[in-house]
TIDO-887976 format. One line per field, with one value per residue (C-alpha): residue number from 0; x, y, z. Coordinates in nm, 3 decimals, m for minus. Last residue first. Layout:
resi <- c(NUM:...)
x <- c(X:...)
y <- c(Y:...)
z <- c(Z:...)
//
This chain:
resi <- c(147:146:145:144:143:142:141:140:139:138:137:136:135:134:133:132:131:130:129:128:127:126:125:124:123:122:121:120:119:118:117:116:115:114:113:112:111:110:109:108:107:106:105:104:103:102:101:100:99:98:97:96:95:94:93:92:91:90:89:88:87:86:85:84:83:82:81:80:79:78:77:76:75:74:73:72:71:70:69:68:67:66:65:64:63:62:61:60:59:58:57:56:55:54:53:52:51:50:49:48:47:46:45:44:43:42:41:40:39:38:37:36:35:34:33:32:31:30:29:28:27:26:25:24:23:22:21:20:19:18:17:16:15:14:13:12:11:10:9:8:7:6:5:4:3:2:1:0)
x <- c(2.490:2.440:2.066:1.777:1.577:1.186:1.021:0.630:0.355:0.048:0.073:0.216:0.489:0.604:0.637:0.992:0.987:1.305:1.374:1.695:2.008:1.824:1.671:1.909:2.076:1.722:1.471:1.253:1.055:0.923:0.646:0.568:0.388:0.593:0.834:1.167:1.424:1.578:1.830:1.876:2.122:1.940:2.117:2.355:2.074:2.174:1.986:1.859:2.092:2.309:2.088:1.965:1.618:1.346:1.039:0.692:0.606:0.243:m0.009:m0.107:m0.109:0.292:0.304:0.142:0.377:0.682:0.542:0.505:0.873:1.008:0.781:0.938:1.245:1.243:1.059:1.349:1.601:1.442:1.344:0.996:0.824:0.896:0.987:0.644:0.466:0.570:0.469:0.124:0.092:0.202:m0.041:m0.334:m0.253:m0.231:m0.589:m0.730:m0.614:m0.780:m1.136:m1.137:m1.035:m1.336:m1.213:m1.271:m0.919:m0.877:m0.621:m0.328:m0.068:m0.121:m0.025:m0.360:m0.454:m0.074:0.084:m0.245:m0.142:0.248:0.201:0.017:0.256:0.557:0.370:0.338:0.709:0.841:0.632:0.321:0.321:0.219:m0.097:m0.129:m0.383:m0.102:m0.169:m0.266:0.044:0.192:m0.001:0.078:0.177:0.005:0.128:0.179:m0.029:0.158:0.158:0.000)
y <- c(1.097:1.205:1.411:1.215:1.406:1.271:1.262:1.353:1.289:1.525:1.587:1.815:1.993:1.706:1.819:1.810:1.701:1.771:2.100:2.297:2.214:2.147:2.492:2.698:2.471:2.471:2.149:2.068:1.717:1.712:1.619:1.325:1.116:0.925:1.208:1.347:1.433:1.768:1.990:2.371:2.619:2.844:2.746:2.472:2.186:1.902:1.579:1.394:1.087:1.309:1.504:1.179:0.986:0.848:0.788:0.838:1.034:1.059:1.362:1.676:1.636:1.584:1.914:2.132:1.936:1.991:2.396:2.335:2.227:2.482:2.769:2.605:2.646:3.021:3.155:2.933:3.156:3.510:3.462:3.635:3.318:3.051:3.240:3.466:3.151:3.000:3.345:3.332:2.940:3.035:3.333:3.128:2.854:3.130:3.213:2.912:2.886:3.205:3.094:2.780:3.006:3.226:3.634:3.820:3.875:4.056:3.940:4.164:4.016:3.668:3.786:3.707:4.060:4.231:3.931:3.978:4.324:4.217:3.904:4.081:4.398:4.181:3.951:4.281:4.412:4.063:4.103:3.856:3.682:3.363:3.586:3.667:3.562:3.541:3.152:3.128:3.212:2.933:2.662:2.376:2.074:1.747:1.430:1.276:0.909:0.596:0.337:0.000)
z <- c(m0.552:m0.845:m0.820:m0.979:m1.226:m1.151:m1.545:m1.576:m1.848:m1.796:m2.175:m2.475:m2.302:m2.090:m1.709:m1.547:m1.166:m0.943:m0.946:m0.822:m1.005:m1.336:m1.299:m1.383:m1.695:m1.820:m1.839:m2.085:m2.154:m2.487:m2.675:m2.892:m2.668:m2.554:m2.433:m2.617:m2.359:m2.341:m2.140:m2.179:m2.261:m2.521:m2.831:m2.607:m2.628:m2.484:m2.447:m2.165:m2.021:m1.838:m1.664:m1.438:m1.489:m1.321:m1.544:m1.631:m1.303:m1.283:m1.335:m1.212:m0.827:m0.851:m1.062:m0.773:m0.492:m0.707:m0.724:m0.380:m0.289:m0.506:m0.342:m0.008:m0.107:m0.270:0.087:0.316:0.114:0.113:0.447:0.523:0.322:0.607:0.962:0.788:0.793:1.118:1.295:1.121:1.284:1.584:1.656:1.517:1.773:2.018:1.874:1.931:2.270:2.386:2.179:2.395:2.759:2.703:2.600:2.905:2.946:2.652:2.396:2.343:2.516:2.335:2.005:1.777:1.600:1.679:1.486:1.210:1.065:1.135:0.921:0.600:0.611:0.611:0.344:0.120:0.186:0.102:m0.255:m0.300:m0.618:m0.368:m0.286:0.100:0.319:0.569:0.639:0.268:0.196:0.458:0.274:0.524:0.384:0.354:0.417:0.053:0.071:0.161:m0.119:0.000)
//
């Protein structure tokens, strides 16, 4: 039985921010809803249930902007979803390492010819980053394995 993906948390969404969102933007986003659910400014009146629930709240939006307010951690992660987007499209035909797709020094990319007729493309930038490469005709998919 083939374990199912465990779901990831959609940090943008978190800051009801759009992924096109600038750093200034999800700054804005997270410290507009840090001062809504920090701790210190809940009113002690509030019932004990809805007090927890928003600490959760106040984590959570903290997590997010630790994930997308970091330049670095904000480019992995939007790798790691795009892979997630493109893993929900269709299956992985293939495993395969750079070597074994083609060449192609005119605009400095890699290619492999699908099944179908189309092609897999991959440029020299992102080769070192992604992981899935989508056929440009169908929902095909090949997984570039790193060298170990």
């Amino acid at each position: 039985m083939a374990l199912e993906p465990v779901p990831r948390k959609d940090w943008y969404s978190v800051l009801g921010a759009d992924p096109c969102a600038d750093v200034s933007d999800l700054k804005q986003k997270y410290q507009k809803l840090i001062l809504i659910y920090h701790p210190d400014k809940q009113s002690t009146t509030t019932p004990a249930g809805t007090l927890e629930e928003r600490l959760q709240k106040f984590i959570e939006v903290d997590q997010a902007w630790k994930v997308l307010g970091n330049e670095a951690t904000r480019k992995e992660y939007d790798l790691q979803r795009h892979e997630d987007e493109l893993r929900s499209m269709g299956p992985v035909d293939a495993q395969m390492n750079l070597k074994e797709m083609s060449w192609n020094e005119g605009d400095r990319s890699f290619s492999l010819s699908c099944r179908c007729g189309g092609r897999y493309l991959v440029s020299e930038q992102e080769a070192a980053a992604v992981s899935l490469v989508p056929c440009d005709t169908c929902s095909l998919m090949v997984e570039l394995l790193r060298d170990s």
